[in-house]
C-alpha positions as CSV (number, residue, x, y, z in Angstrom):
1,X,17.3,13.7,6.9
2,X,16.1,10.3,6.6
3,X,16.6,8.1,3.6
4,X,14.3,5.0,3.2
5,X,15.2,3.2,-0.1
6,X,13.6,-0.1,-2.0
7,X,15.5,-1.7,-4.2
8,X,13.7,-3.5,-6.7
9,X,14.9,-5.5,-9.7
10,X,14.1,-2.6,-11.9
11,X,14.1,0.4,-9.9
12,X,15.5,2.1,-6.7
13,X,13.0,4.1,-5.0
14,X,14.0,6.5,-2.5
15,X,12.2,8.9,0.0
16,X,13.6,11.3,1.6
17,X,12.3,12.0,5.3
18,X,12.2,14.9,8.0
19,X,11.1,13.3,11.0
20,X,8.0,11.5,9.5
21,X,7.4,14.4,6.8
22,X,8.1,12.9,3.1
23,X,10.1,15.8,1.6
24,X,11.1,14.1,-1.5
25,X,11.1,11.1,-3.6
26,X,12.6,9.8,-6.6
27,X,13.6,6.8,-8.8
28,X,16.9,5.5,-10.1
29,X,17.6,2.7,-12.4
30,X,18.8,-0.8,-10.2
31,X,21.3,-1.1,-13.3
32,X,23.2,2.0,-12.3
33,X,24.3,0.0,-8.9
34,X,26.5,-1.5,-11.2
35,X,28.4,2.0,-12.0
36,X,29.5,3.2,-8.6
37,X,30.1,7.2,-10.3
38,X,27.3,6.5,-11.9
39,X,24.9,5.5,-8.8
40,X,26.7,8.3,-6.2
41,X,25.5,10.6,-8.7
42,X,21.9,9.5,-9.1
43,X,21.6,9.6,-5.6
44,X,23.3,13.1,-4.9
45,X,20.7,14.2,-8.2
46,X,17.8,13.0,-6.8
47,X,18.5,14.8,-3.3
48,X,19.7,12.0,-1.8
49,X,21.9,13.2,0.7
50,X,20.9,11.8,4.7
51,X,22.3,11.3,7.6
52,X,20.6,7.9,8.3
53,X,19.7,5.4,5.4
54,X,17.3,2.3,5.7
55,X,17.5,0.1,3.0
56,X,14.8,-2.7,1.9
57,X,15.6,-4.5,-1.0
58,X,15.3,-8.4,-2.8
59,X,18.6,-7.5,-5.2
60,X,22.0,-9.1,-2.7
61,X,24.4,-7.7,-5.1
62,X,22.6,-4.0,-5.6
63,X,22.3,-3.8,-2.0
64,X,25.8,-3.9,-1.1
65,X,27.2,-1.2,-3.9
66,X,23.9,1.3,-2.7
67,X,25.6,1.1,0.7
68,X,29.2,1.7,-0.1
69,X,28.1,4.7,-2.3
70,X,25.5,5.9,0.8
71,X,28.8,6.0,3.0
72,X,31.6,7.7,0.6
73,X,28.6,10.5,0.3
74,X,28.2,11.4,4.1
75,X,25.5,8.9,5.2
76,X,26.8,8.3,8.6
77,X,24.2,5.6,9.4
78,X,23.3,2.5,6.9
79,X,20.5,-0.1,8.0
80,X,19.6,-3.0,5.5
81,X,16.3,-4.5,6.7
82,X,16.9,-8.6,7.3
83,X,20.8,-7.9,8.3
84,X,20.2,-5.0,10.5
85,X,16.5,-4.7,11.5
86,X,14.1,-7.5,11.6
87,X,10.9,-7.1,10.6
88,X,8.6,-8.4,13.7
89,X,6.5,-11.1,11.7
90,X,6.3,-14.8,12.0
91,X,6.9,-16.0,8.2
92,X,5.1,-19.5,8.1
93,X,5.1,-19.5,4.5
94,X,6.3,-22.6,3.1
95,X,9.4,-21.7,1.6
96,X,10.5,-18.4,4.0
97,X,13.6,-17.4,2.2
98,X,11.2,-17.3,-1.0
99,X,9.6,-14.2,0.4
100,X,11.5,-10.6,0.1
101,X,11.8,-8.4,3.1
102,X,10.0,-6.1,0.7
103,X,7.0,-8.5,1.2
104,X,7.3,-8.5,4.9
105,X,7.5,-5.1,5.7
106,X,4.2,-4.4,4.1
107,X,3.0,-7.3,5.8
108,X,4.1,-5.5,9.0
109,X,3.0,-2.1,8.2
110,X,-0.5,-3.4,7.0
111,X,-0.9,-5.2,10.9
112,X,0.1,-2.0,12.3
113,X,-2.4,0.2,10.5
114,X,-5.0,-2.6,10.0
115,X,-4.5,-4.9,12.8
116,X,-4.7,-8.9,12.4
117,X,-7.6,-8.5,9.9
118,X,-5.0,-7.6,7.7
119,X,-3.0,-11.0,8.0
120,X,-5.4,-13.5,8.0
């Protein structure tokens, strides 16, 4: 199983994957990063438990507690999109560390369902 998690300044979003089936989803609180017992729980409640985890968020100091609690549960593999994978965009935006990798991975996955029509 396949975890793909957002984490947002409010919320942490995840999806839980079997091959590129959505099997489940569900929502945590960001605050509960803060609460390592707390946030291993959430996850293991919401059926959190995969062997591979890609993370996507724009909160630094979430990010890092979401991936030490992934690996004390099991997760043998933990990507963080920006440190790990790079999303395959040019940012020409002004200001590039303005813009979250949420941002530019629906950029990317709007070019790769759209094509450049969806960039311009």
């Amino acid at each position: 199983m396949i975890l793909a998690i957002d984490i947002g300044n409010t919320a942490i979003h995840v999806g839980c994957f079997e091959g590129r089936r959505l099997r489940r989803r569900f929502s945590i609180p960001t605050s509960l990063a803060r609460a390592p017992g707390r946030l291993r729980r959430g996850l293991a409640r919401g059926g959190g438990r995969g062997d591979e985890a890609i993370i996507c968020s724009v909160v630094p100091w979430a990010t890092s507690r979401v991936v030490r609690a992934l690996r004390a549960s099991g997760c043998s593999r933990v990507r963080v999109v920006g440190r790990d994978i790079r999303v395959p965009l040019k940012n020409r935006y002004r200001y590039p560390r303005q813009v979250g990798q949420d941002r530019l991975v629906g950029a990317y996955a709007a070019w790769c369902q759209f094509g450049d029509g969806a960039l311009r």
